[in-house]
Structure formats: structure tokens, C-alpha cells
N, C-alpha and C positions, 0 to 999 in steps of 0.2 A: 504494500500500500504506500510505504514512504517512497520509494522509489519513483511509482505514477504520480504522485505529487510533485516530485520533484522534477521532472518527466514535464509533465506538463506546465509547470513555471518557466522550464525553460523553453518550450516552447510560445508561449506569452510573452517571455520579454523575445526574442525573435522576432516575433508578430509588430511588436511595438516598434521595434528598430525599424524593420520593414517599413512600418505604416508612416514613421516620421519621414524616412525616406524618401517615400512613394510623394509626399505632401512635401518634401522640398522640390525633388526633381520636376514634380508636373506643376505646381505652382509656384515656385521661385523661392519659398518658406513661407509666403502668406495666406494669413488665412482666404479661406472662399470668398468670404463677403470682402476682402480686403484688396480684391481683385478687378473693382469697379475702373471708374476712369481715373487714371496717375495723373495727379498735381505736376506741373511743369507750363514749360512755353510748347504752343502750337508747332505741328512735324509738318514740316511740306512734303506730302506724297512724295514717292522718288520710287517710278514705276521699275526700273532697273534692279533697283536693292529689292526690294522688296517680291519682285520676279526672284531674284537669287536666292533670298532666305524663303520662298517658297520651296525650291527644287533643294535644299537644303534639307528643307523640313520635311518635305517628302522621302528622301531619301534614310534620312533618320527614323522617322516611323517605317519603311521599310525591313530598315537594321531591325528596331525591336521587337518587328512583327515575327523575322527571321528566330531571334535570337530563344520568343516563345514556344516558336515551333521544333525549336532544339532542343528544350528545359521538356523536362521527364513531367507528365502528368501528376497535380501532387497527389501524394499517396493516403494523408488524409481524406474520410469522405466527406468529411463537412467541409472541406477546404475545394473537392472537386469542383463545385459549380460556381465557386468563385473565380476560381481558374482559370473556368469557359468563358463566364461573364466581360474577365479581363479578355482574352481572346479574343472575344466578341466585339469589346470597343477597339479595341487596338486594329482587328478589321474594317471596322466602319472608318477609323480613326487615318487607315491607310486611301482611303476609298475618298475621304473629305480631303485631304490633301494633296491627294493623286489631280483633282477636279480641280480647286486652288491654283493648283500649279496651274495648269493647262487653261484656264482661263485666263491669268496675268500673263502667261505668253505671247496668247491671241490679244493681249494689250485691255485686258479688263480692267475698272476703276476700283478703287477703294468701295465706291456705293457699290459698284454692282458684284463685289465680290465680298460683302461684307457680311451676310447670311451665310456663307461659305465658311469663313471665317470662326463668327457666332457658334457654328455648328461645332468644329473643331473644338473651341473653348468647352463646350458643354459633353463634349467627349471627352477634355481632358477632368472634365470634374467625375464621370462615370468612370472612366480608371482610377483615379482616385479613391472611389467609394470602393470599386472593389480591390485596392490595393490594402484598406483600413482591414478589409478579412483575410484577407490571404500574406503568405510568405513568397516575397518576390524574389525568386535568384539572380543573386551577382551581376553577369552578363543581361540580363533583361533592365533589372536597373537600372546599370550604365546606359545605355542604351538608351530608357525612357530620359535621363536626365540630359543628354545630350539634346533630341527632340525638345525637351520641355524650355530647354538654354535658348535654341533658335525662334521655338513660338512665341519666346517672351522678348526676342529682339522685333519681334512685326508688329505685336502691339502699338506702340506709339505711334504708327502709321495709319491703326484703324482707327484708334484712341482720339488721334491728334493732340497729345501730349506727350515728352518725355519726361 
């Protein structure tokens, strides 16, 4: 019995590391709500950079999608469908970014690529949720926090504040 105790603390503080993790790499450290529009001076669009930290970003969510697909099903069953769930947005997550891109190539504005954008964001806060359940490995990690480094450099563009 001491031993699944202990067993399982150590798996909770895991969880926790994870989860604080999971809540720097995909939000920058801040909280949700804390993610609104950033105080600063006005960003002049700049359809070039912003093309780039697309095909950036896409390509980074690539990696992590990759790097899930490599990471062993977890072995936990209550941890299973968290797993998927993560999966799951990280798919969608490829698919919003994949469209992003490809729209700021063919020379899309900030308005008209900015429901694109939104969407992105609110996929980053569903990996998040299910980051808070699950233990996320090493390489997946990396991975998301590089992605998360790049989304948080296009913000000010949508924002128009830095």
C-alpha cells in the first residue's frame, strides 16, 4: 500500500511539472485570461514577417505533431483519452496553420486572416486543457514550446500592439 502511495505522488508531481510546462510553452507563462490585447505602441502589419512566422509556425506544429506520433500511447487508462484529445488538437492545430500559411502567401490581410488566427489561439488553449491531464514527453514538449515561441511572435500583428 505505501509503495502505490508513493507511486502515485510521484506521478502527480510529474503531472504538475508537465502541466506548468505545457502552460509556459503554449502561453508564454501567462495566464489565459492574461492573454487579451498586450499594452504597447501600435505594429504596422508587415505582410512578409508575418508570411514567415506563418511557414515557421506551421512547420513547428508539424514537428510536434510528428514528435506525438513517435511518443508511445500512454499507458495509463485514464490518461488514454487525454492523449487522443491532445492528438486531436495538435491535428486540427496542424490543419489551422497549414490554411494561415497559405493564405498570407496568396497575400491575405490581417482582417481577412484573422478568424484563422483566433482559431489557432483557441486550439492553443485546448492543448493546454489537455496538457493540465496528461504527462507530456520531452521531445513533444520541446517541440510545442518552440511553436508556442513563434505564435507568440504574430500576435502583435493581429493585436496591433507590442
Amino acid at each position: 500500500m505505501i509503495r502505490f502511495v508513493h507511486r502515485r505522488a510521484a506521478c502527480l508531481a510529474v503531472a504538475a511539472v508537465s502541466f506548468t510546462a505545457l502552460s509556459i510553452a503554449l502561453f508564454g507563462g501567462a495566464p489565459v485570461g492574461a492573454q487579451g490585447r498586450p499594452p504597447g505602441e501600435p505594429v504596422k502589419w508587415d505582410q512578409a514577417r508575418v508570411t514567415q512566422y506563418a511557414v515557421d509556425l506551421n512547420l513547428a506544429v508539424k514537428d510536434a505533431v510528428l514528435q506525438v506520433r513517435k511518443s508511445p500511447t500512454q499507458v495509463a487508462v485514464q490518461q488514454r483519452q487525454v492523449w487522443y484529445d491532445l492528438k486531436e488538437s495538435l491535428r486540427l492545430l496542424e490543419n489551422s496553420t497549414g490554411h494561415l500559411q497559405t493564405e498570407l502567401q496568396n497575400g491575405a490581410s490581417a482582417d481577412e486572416t484573422r478568424a484563422t488566427f483566433d482559431r489557432i489561439e483557441s486550439l492553443r488553449h485546448d492543448a493546454e486543457e489537455s496538457g493540465r491531464k496528461s504527462m507530456i514527453p520531452a521531445p513533444v514538449m520541446d517541440a510545442l514550446v518552440k511553436a508556442g515561441a513563434i505564435h507568440n511572435q504574430m500576435r502583435p500583428y493581429y493585436f496591433g500592439k507590442t
